[in-house]
Biopython code that builds the backbone (N, CA, C, O; Angstrom):
import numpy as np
from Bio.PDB.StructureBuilder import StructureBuilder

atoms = [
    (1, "UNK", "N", (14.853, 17.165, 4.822)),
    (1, "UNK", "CA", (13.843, 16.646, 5.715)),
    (1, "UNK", "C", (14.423, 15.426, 6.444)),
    (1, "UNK", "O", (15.045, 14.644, 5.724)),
    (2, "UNK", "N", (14.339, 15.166, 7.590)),
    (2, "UNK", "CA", (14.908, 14.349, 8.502)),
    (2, "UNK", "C", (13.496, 12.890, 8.192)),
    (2, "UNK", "O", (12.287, 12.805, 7.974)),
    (3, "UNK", "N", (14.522, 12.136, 8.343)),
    (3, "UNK", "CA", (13.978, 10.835, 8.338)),
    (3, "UNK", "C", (13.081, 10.365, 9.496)),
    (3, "UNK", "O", (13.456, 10.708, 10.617)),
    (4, "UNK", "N", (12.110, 9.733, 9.417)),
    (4, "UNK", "CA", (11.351, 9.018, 10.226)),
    (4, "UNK", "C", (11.533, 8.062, 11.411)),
    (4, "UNK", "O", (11.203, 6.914, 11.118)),
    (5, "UNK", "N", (11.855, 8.179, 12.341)),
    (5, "UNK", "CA", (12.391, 7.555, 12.959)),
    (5, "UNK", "C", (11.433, 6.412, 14.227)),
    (5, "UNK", "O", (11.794, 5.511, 14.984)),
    (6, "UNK", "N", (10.640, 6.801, 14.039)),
    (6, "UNK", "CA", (9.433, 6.014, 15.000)),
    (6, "UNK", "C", (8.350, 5.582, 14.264)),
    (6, "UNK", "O", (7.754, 6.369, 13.530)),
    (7, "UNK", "N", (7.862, 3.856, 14.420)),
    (7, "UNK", "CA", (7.170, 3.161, 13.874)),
    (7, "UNK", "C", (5.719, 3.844, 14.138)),
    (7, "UNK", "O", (5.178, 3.846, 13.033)),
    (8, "UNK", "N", (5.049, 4.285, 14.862)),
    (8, "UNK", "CA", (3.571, 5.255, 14.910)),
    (8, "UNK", "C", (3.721, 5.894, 13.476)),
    (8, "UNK", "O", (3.017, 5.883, 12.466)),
    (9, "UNK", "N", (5.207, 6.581, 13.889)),
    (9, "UNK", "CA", (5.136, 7.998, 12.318)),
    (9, "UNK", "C", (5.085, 6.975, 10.863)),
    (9, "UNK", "O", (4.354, 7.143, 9.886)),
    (10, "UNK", "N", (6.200, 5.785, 11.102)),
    (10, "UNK", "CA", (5.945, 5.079, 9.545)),
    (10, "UNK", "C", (4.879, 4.197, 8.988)),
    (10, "UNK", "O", (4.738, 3.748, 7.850)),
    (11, "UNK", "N", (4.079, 4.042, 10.193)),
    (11, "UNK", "CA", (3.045, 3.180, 10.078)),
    (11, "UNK", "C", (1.813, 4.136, 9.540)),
    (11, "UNK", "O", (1.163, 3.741, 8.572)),
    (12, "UNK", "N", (1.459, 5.533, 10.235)),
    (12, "UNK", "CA", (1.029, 6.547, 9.425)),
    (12, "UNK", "C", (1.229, 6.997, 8.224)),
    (12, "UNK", "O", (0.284, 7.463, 7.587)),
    (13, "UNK", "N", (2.417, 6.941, 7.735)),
    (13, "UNK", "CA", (2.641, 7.625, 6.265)),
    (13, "UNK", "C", (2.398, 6.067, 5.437)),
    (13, "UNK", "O", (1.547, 6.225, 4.561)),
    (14, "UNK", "N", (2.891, 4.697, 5.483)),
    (14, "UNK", "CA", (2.507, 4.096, 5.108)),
    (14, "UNK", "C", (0.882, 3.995, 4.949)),
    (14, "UNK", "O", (0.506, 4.329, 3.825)),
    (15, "UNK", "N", (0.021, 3.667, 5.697)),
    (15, "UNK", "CA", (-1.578, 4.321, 5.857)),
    (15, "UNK", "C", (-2.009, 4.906, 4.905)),
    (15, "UNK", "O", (-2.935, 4.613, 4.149)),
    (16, "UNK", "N", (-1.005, 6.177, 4.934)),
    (16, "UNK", "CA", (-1.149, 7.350, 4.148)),
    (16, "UNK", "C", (-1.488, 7.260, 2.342)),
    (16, "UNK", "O", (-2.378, 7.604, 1.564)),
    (17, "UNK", "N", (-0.193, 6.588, 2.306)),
    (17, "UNK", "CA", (0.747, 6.236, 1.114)),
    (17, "UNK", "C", (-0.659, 5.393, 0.459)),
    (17, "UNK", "O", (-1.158, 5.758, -0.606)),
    (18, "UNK", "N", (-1.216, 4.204, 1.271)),
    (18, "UNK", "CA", (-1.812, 3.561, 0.359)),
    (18, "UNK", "C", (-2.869, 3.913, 0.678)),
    (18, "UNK", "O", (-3.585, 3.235, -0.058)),
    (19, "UNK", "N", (-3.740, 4.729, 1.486)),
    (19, "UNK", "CA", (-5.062, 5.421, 1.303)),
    (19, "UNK", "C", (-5.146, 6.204, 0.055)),
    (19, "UNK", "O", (-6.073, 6.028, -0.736)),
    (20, "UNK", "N", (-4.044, 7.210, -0.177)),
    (20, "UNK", "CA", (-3.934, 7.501, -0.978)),
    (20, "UNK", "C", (-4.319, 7.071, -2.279)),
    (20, "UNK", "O", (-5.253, 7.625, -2.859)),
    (21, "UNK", "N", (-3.315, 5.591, -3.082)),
    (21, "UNK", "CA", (-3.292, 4.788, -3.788)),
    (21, "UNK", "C", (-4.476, 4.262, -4.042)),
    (21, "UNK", "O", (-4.831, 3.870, -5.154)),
    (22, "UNK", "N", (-5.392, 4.216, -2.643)),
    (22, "UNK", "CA", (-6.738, 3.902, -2.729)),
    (22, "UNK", "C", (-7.784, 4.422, -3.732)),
    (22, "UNK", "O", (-8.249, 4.002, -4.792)),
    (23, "UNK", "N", (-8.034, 5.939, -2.656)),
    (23, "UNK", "CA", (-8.312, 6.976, -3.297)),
    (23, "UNK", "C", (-8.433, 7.203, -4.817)),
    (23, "UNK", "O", (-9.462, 7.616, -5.351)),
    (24, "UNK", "N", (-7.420, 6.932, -5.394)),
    (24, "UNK", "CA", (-7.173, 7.674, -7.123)),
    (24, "UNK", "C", (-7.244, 6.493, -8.073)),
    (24, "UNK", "O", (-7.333, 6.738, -9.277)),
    (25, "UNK", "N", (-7.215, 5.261, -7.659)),
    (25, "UNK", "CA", (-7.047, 4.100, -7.953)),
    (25, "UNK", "C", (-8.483, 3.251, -7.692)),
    (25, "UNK", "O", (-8.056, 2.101, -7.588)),
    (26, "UNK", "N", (-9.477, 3.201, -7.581)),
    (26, "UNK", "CA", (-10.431, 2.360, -6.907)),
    (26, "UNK", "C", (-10.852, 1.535, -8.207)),
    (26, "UNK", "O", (-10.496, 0.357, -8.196)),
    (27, "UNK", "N", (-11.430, 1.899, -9.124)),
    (27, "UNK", "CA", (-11.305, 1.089, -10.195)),
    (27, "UNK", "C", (-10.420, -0.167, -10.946)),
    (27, "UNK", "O", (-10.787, -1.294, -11.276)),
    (28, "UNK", "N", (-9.286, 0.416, -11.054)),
    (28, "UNK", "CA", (-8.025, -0.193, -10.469)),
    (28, "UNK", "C", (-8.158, -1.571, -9.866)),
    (28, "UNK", "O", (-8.123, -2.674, -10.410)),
    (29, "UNK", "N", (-8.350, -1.163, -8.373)),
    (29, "UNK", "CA", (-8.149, -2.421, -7.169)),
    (29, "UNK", "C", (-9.337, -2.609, -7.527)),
    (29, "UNK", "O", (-9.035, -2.499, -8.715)),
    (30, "UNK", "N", (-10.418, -2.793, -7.564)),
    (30, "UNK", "CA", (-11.655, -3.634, -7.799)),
    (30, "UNK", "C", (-11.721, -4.667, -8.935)),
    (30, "UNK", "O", (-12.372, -5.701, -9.091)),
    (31, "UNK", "N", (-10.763, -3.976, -9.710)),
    (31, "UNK", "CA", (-10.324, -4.930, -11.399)),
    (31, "UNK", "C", (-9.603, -5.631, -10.972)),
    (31, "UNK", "O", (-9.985, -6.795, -10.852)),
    (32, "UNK", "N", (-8.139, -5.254, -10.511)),
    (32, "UNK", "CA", (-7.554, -6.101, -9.827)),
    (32, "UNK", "C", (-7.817, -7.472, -8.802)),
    (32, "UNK", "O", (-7.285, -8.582, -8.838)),
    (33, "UNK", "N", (-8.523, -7.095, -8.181)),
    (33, "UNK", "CA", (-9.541, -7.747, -7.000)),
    (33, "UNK", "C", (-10.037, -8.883, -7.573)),
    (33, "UNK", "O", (-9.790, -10.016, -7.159)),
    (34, "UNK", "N", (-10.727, -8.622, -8.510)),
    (34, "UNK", "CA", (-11.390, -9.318, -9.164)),
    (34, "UNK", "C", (-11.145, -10.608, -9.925)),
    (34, "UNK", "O", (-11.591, -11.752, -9.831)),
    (35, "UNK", "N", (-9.973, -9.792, -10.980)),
    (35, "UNK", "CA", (-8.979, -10.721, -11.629)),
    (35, "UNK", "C", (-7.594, -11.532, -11.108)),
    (35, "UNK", "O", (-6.645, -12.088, -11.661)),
    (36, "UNK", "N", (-8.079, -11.249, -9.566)),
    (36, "UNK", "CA", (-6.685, -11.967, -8.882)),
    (36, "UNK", "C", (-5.192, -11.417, -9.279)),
    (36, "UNK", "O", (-4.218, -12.168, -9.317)),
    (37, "UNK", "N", (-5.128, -9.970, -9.581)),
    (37, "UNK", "CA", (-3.749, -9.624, -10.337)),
    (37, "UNK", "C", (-3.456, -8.090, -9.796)),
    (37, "UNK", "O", (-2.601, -7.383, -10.331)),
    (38, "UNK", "N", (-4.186, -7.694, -8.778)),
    (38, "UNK", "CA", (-4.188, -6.915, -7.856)),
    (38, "UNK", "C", (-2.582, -5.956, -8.068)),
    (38, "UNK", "O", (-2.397, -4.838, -8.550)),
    (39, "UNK", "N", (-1.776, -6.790, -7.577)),
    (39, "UNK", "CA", (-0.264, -6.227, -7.741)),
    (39, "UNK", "C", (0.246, -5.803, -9.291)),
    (39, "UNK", "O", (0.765, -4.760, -9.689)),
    (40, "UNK", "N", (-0.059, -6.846, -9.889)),
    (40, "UNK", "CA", (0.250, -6.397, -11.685)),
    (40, "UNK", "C", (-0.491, -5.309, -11.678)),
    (40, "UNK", "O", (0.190, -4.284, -11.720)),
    (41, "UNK", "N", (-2.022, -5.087, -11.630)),
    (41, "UNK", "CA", (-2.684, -3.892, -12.403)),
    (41, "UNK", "C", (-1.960, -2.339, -11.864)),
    (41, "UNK", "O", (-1.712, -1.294, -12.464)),
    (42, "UNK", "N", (-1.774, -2.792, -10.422)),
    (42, "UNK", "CA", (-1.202, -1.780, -9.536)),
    (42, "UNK", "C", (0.383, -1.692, -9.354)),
    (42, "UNK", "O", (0.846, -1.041, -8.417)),
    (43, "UNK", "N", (1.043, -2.224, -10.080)),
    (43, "UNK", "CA", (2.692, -2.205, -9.691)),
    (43, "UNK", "C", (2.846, -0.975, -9.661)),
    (43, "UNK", "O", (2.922, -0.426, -8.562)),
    (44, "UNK", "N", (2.946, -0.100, -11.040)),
    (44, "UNK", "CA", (3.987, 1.257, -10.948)),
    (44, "UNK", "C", (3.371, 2.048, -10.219)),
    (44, "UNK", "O", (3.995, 3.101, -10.085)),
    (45, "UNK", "N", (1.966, 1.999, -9.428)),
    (45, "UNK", "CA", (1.683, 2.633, -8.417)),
    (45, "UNK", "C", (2.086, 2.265, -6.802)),
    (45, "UNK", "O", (2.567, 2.963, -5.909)),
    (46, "UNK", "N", (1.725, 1.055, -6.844)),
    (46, "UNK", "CA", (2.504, 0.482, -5.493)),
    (46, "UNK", "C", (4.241, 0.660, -5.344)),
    (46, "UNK", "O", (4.672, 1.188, -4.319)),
    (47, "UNK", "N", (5.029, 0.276, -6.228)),
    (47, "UNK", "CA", (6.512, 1.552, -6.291)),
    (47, "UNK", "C", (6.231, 1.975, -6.059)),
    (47, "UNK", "O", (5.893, 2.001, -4.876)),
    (48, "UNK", "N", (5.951, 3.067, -7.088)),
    (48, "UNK", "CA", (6.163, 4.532, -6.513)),
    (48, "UNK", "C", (5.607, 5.114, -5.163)),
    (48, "UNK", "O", (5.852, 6.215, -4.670)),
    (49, "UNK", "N", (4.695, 3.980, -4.619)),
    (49, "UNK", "CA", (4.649, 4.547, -3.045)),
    (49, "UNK", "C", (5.625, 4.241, -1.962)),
    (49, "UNK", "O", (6.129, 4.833, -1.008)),
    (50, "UNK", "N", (5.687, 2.814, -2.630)),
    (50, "UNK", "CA", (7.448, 2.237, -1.631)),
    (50, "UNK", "C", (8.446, 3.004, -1.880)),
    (50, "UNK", "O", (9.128, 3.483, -0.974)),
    (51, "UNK", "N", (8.640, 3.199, -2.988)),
    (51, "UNK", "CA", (9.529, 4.630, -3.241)),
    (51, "UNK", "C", (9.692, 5.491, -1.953)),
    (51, "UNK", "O", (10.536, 5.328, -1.072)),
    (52, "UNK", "N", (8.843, 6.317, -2.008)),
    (52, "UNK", "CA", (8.577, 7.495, -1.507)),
    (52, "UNK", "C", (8.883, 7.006, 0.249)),
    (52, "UNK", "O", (9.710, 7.379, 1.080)),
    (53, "UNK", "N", (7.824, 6.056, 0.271)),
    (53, "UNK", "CA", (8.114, 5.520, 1.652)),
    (53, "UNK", "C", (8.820, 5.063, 2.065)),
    (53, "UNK", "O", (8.696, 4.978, 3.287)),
    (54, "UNK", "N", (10.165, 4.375, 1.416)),
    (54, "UNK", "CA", (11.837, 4.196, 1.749)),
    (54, "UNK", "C", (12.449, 5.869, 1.739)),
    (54, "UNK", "O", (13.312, 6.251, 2.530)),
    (55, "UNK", "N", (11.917, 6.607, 0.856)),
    (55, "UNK", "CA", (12.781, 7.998, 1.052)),
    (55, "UNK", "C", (12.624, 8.304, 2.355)),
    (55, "UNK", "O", (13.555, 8.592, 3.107)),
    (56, "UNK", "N", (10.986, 8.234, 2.786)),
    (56, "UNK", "CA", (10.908, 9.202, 4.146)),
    (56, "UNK", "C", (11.144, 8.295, 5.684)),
    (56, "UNK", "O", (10.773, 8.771, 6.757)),
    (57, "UNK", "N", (11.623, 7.328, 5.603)),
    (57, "UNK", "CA", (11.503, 6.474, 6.470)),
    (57, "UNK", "C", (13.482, 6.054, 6.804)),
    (57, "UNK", "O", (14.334, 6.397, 5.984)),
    (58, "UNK", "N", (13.875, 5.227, 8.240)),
    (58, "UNK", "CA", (15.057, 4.886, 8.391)),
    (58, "UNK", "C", (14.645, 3.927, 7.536)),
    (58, "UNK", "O", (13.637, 3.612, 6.903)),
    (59, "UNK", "N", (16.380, 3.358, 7.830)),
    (59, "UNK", "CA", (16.514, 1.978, 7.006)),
    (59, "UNK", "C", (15.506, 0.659, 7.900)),
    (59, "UNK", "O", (14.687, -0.099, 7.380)),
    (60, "UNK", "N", (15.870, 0.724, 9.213)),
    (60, "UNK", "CA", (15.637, -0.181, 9.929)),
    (60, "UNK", "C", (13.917, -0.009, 10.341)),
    (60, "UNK", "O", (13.350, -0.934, 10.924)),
    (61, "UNK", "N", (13.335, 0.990, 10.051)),
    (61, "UNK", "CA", (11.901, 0.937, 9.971)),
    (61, "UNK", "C", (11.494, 0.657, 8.757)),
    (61, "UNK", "O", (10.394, 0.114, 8.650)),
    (62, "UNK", "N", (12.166, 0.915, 7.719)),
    (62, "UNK", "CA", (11.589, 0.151, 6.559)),
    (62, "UNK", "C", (11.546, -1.420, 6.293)),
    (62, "UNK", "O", (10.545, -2.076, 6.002)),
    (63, "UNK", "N", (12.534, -1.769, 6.417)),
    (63, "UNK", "CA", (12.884, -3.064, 6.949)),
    (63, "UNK", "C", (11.649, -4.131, 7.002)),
    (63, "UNK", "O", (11.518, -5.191, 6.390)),
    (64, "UNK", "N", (10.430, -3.222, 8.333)),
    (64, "UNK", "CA", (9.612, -3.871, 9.012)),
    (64, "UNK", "C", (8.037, -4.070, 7.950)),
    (64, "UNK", "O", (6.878, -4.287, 8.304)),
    (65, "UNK", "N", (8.639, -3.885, 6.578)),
    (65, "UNK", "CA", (7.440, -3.985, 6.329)),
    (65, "UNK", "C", (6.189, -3.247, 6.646)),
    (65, "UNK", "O", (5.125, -3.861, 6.576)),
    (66, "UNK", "N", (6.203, -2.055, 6.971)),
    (66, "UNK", "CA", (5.097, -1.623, 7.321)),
    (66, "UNK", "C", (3.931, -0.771, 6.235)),
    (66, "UNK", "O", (2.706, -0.674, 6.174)),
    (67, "UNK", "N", (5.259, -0.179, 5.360)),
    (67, "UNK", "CA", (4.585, -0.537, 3.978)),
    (67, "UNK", "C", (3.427, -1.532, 3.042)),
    (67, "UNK", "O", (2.371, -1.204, 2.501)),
    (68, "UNK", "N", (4.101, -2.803, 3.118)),
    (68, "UNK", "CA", (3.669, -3.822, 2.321)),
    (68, "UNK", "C", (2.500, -3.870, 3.361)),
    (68, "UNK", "O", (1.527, -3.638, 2.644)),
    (69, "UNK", "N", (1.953, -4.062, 4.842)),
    (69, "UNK", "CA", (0.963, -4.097, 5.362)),
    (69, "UNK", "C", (0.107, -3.566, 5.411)),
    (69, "UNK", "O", (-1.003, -3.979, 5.748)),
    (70, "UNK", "N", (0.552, -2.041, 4.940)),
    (70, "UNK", "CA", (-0.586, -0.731, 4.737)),
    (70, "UNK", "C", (-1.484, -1.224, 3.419)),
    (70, "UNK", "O", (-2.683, -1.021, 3.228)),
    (71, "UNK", "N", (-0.394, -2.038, 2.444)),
    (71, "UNK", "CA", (-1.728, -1.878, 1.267)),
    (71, "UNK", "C", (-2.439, -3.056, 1.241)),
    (71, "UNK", "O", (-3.404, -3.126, 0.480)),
    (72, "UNK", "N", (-2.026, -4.350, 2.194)),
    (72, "UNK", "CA", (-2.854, -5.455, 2.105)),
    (72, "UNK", "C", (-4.293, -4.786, 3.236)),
    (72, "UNK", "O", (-5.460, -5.009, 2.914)),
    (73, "UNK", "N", (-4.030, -4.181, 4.207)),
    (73, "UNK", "CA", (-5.050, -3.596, 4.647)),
    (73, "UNK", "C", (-5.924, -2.297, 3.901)),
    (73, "UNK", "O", (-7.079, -1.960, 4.161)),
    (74, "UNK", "N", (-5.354, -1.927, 3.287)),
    (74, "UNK", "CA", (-6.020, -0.977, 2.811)),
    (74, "UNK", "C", (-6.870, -1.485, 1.240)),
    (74, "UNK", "O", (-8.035, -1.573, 0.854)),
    (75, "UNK", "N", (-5.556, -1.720, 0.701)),
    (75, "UNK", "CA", (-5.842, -2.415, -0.834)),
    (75, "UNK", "C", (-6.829, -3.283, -0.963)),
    (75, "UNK", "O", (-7.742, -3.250, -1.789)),
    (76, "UNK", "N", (-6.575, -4.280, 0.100)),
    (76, "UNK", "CA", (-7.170, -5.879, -0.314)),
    (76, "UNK", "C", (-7.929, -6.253, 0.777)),
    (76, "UNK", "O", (-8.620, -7.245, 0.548)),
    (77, "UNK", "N", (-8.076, -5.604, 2.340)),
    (77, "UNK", "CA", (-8.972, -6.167, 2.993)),
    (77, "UNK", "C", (-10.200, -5.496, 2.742)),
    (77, "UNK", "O", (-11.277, -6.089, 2.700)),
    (78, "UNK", "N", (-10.023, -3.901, 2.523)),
    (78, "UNK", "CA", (-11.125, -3.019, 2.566)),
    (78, "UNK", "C", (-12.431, -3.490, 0.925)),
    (78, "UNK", "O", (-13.600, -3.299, 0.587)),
    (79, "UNK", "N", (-11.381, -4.055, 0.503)),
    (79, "UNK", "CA", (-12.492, -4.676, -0.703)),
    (79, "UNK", "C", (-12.729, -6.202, -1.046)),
    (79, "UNK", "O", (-12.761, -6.795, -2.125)),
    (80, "UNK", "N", (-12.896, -6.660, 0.377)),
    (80, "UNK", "CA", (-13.548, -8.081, 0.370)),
    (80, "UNK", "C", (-14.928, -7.896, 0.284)),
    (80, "UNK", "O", (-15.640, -8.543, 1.052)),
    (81, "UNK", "N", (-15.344, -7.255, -0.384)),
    (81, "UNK", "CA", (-17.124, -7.363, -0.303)),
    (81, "UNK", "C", (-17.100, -7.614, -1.869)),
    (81, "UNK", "O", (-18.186, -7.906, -2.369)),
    (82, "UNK", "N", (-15.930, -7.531, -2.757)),
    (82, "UNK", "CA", (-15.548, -7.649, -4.079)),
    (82, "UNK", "C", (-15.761, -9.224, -4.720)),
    (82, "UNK", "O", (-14.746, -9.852, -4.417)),
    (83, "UNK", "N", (-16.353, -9.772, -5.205)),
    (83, "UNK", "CA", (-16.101, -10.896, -6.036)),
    (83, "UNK", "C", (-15.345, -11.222, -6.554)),
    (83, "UNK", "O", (-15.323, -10.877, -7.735)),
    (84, "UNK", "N", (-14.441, -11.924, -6.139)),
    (84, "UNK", "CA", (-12.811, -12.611, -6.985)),
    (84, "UNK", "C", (-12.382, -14.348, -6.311)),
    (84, "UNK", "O", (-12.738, -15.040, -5.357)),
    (85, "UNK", "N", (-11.688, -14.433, -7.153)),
    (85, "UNK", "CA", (-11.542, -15.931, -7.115)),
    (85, "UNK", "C", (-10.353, -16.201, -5.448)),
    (85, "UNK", "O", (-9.974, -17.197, -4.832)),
    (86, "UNK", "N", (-10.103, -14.400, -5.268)),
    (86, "UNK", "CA", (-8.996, -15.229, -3.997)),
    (86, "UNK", "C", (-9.872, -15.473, -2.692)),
    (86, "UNK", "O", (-9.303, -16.013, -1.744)),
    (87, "UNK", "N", (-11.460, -15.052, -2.542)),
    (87, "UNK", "CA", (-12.048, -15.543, -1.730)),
    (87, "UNK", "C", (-13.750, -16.030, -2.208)),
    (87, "UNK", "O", (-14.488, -16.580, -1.390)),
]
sb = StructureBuilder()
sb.init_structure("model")
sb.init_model(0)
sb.init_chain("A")
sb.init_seg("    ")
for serial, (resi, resn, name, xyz) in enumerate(atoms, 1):
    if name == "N":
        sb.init_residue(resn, " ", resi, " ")
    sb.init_atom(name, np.array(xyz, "f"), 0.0, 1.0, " ", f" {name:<3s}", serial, name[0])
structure = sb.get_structure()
């Protein structure tokens, strides 16, 4: 499979990646959320999506972070209605 080469396409699978993570995980990020430890409760899931999303992506679009932005938007903005000490 040919690599990703345009930021639309990696910014989508990133999206993807942590909608996903969302999805199967919501309990999870709400605990997390909560307890301010968001990344700990979620590490070997957040890998394994960077994982995946360095496999399918160039070097130089990975680079850009577009990853790590998918899950602060997805992860952590979509559950500010959450009670936790980071807001």
């Amino acid at each position: 499979m040919a690599l990703i080469e345009t930021e639309e396409a990696a910014r989508r699978l990133a999206r993807a990646i942590a909608s996903d993570l969302s999805l199967y995980n919501e309990e999870k990020i709400v605990k997390g959320v909560q307890a301010d430890n968001l990344y700990e409760e979620l590490s070997g899931e957040i890998e394994e999506g960077r994982a995946l999303f360095k496999s399918r992506v160039s070097p130089d679009l990975y680079a850009k972070n577009f990853y790590d932005r998918a899950i602060i938007d997805i992860l952590v903005r979509s559950k500010g209605h959450v009670q936790s000490k980071l807001w």
